[in-house]
N, C-alpha and C positions, 0 to 999 in steps of 0.2 A: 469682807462685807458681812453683812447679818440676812440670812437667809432664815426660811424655816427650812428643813432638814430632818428628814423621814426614813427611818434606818431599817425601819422593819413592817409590815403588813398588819394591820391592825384597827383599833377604834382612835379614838381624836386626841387620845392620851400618844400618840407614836407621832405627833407632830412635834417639832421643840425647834424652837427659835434657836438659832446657834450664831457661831463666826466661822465663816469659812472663807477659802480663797477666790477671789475676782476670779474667774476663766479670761480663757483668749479667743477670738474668732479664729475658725481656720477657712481656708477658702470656701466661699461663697457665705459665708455668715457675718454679722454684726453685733457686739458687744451692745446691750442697751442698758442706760440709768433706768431702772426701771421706777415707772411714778404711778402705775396702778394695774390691777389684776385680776382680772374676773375671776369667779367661784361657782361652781358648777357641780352638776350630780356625777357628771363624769370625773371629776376628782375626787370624789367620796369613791368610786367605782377602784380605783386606783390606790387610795389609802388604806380602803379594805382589803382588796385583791380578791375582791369579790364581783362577779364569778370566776372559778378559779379557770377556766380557761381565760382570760384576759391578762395571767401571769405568763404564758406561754410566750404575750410581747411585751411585758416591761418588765419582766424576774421570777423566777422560778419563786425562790426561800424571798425575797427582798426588792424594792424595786434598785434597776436600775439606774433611775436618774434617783441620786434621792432627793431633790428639792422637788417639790410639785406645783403644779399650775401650767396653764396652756394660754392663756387669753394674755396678751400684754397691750401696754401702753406705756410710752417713752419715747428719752432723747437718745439720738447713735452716739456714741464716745468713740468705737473705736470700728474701723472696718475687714474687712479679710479679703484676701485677694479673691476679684472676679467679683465682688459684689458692689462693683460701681454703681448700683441704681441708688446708692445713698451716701451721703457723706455727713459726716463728723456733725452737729446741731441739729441736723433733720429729726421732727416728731412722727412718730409713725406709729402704728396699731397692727396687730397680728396675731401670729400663733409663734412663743417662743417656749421655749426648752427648759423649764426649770424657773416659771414667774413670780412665783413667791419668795422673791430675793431682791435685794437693792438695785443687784446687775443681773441681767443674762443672755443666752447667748441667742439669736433665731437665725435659722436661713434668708436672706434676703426674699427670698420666695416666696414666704408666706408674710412678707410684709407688707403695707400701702402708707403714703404718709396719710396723715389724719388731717382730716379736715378743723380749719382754723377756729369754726364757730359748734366746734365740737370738744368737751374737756378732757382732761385724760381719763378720769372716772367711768366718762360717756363713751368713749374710746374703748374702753377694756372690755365692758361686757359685751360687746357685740360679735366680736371675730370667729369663736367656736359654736356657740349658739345661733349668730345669724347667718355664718356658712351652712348650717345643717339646716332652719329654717329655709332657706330659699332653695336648698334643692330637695325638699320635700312638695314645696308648694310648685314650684316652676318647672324642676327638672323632673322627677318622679309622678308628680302628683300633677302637671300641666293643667294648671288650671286656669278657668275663663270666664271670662264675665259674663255675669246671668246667674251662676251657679249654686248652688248651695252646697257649703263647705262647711264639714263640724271639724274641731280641733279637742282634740283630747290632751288635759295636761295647757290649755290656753293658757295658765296663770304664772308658767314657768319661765327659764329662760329661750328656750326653743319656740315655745308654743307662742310666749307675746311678739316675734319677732314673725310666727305664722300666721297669726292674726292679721297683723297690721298687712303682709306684704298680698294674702287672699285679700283683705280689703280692696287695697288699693289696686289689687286687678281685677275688680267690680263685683267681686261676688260675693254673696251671702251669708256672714260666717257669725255662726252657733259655736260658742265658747265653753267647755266642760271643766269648770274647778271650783271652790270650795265657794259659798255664798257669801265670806271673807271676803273674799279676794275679787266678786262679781265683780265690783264699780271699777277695777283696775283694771281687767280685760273688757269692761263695754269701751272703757274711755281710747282702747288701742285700736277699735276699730269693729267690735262685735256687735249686734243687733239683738243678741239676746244671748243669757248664760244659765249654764243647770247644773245647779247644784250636785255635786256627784253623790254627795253625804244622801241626799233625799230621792232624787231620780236616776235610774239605770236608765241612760241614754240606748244601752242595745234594744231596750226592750219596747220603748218607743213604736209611733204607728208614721214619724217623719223618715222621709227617703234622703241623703246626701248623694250628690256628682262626688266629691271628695271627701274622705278622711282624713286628717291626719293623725295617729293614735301616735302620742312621745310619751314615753316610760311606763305604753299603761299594761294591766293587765288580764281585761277581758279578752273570750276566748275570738279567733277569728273569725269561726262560723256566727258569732252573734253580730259581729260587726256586718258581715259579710249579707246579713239579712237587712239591716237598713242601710244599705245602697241603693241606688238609680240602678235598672238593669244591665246597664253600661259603666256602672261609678267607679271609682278608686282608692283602694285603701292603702296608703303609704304606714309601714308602722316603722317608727322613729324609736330605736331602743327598746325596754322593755324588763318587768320589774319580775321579782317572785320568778316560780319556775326552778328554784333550788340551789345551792352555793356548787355546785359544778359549773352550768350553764345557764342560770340566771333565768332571763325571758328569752333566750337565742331558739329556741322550739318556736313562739310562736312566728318568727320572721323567719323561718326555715320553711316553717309549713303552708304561706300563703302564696310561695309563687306555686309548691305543688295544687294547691284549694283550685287556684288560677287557673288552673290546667283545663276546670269541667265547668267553666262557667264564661260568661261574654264581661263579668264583672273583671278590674286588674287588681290584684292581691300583691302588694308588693314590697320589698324593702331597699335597703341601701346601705354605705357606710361613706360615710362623708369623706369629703377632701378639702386639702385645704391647700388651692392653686392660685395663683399669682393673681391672672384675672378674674377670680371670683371674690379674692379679698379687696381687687381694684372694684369692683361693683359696687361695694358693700361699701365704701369708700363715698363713691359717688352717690348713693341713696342718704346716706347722713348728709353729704355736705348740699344735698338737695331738697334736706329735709322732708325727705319720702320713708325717712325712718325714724326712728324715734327709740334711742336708747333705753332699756328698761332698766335702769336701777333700781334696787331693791334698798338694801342697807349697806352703810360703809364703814369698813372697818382697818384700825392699824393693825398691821403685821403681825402684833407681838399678841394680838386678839383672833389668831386664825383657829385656833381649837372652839371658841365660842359663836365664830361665823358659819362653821362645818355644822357645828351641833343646830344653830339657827335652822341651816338649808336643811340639815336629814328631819327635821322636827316642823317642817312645810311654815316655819313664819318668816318666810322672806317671798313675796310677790316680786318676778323678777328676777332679777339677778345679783350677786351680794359681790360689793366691790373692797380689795383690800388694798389700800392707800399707801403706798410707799415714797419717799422723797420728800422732796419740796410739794 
């Protein structure tokens, strides 16, 4: 099969379209055609192997798996024992093992079939981006209607999928990304957006019930000063802070901030479980969500989709197109 194939840690030049072997499911997995793939920061995170503690789980000198990507969409070809919840033609969406290839392999666990009036395109970006989206706003972040809720990084893939779903649980949400990208996060569900180029949101005289901060990198006491006395700050990721440990300081340091205060300073690391990708499922095919695509690209253009995402002109999410 023709995979991309990443043999070493590095910049968008360590990407190379190659031929390699179909895999096999072993119990509990599914072989899938893969027909598209979301593109995310978290794969740059991973190409780089920056920060270098994030090598400690996928390779020390090299990654592990060497094809990359996480987000799929496709048909099952082949099944493995004990993963009866699909068979052979079923379309489905998930998190699989190595997506930027024709075939691969996923746990049936982190699969859900896809909804019919959803495309495979529409399909792929949502699985790793809107799993972390919803348990920043719902689970972490419990938010409620009434509220005023700012999201930092609103123009991304995490961020337009925490837009939309604070929307649509009534509450008030102030959008933080480039004046670019403004009309694409109001249309998702924002009430107003601020320029990060021109306005420091921290320094602001507005109070938020919720944060969500995705990949950013002001400090936490400034956040921490426009909060409601009671508010919440969820930090999703996190950028700078140096090639050891990236931005992992400041989500280490806010459930300690937490400690002296009535405000909740918090973070997370996503999962990605059967019933929560069944949710996710159900929110597209009930169209309560709204897939964000950004730009799509063939396979054999994944060095130029990466360079897109690291160089912020993709609003969204950047889909690579494989198959039919």
């Amino acid at each position: 099969m023709t995979a991309v194939v990443q043999r070493a840690y590095g910049d968008v030049d360590v990407l190379d379209v190659d031929r390699i072997d179909v895999p096999s499911p072993a119990a509990g997995q599914v072989l899938l055609e893969v027909r598209a793939a979301g593109l995310d920061r978290g794969t740059w995170h991973l190409m780089t192997g920056l920060p270098y503690l994030t090598r400690l789980m996928f390779g020390l000198r090299r990654p592990t798996q060497p094809v990359p990507g996480f987000d799929v969409a496709g048909v099952v070809v082949a099944v493995g024992e004990g993963a009866d919840r699909f068979a052979v033609g079923d379309e489905v969406f998930g998190i699989a093992d190595g997506s930027f290839a024709e075939y691969a392999l996923a746990e049936a666990s982190t699969l859900a079939r896809k909804p019919q009036s959803v495309s495979f395109d529409e399909a792929a970006v949502v699985p790793v981006s809107g799993l972390t989206a919803h348990q920043a706003v719902h689970g972490s972040g419990r938010v409620a209607a009434g509220q005023r809720v700012l999201v930092i990084g609103a123009s991304g893939g995490v961020g337009g999928y925490a837009v939309q779903l604070a929307a649509q649980a009534g509450a008030e949400v102030t959008g933080v990304a480039s004046a670019e990208k403004a009309e694409h996060v109001r249309s998702l569900g924002a009430v107003r957006v601020i320029d990060y180029r021109a306005t420091d949101v921290s320094r602001g005289t507005e109070r938020y019930d919720l944060i969500v901060d995705i990949n950013g990198r002001l400090p936490v006491r400034r956040l921490q000063r426009i909060l409601t006395p009671t508010g919440t700050l969820v930090i999703v990721g996190g950028e700078g802070g140096g090639r050891l440990t990236g931005g992992l300081q400041r989500q280490l340091s806010a459930p300690l901030r937490s400690l002296f205060t009535r405000k909740r300073l918090t973070f997370f690391i996503s999962s990605h479980e059967q019933d929560a990708i069944e949710r996710l499922s159900d929110l597209l095919a009930a169209g309560e969500l709204t897939a964000t695509v950004g730009r799509t690209y063939p396979l054999a253009d994944v060095r130029r989709a990466m360079g897109d995402l690291v160089a912020g002109r993709i609003a969204g999410k950047a889909v690579i197109s494989i198959g039919r």
